[in-house]
Structures are given as C-alpha cells and as structure tokens.
C-alpha positions as CSV (number, residue, x, y, z in Angstrom):
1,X,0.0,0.0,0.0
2,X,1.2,3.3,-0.7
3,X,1.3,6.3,0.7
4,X,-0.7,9.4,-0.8
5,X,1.6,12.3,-1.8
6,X,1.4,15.1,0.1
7,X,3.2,18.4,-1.1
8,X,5.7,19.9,1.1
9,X,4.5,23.5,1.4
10,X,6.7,26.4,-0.5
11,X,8.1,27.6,3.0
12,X,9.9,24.5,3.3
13,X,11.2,23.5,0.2
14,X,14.4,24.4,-1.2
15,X,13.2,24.4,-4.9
16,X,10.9,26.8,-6.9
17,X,8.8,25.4,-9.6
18,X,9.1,27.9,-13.1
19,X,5.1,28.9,-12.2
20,X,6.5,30.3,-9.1
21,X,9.1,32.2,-10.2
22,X,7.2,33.4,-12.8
23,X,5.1,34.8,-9.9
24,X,7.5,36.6,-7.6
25,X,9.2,38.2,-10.7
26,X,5.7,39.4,-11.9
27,X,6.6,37.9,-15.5
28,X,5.3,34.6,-17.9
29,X,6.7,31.4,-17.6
30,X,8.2,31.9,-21.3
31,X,10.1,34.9,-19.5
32,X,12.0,32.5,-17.1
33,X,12.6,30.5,-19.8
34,X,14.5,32.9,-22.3
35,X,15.9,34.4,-18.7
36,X,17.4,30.8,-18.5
37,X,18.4,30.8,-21.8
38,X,20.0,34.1,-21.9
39,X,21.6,33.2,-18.5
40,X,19.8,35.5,-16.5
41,X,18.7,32.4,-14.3
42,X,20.1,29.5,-13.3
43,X,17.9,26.0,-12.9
44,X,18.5,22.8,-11.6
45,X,17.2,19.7,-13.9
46,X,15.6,17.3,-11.9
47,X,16.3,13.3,-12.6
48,X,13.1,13.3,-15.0
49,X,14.3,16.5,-16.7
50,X,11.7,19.5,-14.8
51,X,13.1,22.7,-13.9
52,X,13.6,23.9,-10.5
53,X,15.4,27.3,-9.6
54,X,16.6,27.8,-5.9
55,X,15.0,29.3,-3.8
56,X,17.6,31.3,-1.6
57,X,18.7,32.6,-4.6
58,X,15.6,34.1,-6.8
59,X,14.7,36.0,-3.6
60,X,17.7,37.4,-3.5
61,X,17.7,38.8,-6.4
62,X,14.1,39.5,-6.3
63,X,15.2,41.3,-2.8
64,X,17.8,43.2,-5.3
65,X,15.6,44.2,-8.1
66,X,12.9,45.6,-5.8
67,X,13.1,49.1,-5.7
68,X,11.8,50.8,-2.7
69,X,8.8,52.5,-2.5
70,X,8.7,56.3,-1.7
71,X,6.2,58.7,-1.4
72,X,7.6,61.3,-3.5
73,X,8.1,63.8,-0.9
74,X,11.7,65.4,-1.0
C-alpha cells in the first residue's frame, strides 16, 4: 500500500517550480525560460528532466531588483 503524496508546502522546500518564479518576478513562464536561456537564471534539472530554480537565490535577487517604495516627498 502506498502512501498518498502530500506536497511539502513552499516555505519548506528548497526548490521553486518555473510557475512560481514566474510569480514573484511578476513575468510569464516563457520569460523565465529565455531568462534561463540568456543566462539570467540558473535552474536545476531534476532526474526526469523538470526545472527547478533555488529558492535562496531568486529572492535574492528579487530582494535586489525591488526598488523601494517612496512617497515622492523630497
């Protein structure tokens, strides 16, 4: 008997799936991929040949492309 699969929730995984980095970077999936393919991002192949990006390291540079928000006032 097997067990049923139960996903490990995004806090605790090390790995990004391309949906969700799509999604933090506010862009389509065909975005990540030519950001792959113009080495912009760097994925891991998994054993059956899926993207995953790490995770540590798109929100660090999500953390460096975010520019803060002001209110104008100078």
């Amino acid at each position: 008997m097997t067990s049923p699969h139960i996903p490990v929730p995004v806090e605790q995984r090390e790995y990004l799936y391309p949906s969700e980095v799509a999604e933090i970077f506010g862009v389509s999936r065909a975005a990540v991929n030519r950001y792959v393919h113009d080495g912009k991002l760097h994925r891991i192949r998994t054993l059956g040949g899926h993207s995953r990006f790490d995770k540590a390291a798109i929100h660090r540079l999500a953390d460096q492309l975010t520019v803060p928000v002001t209110d104008g006032a100078r």
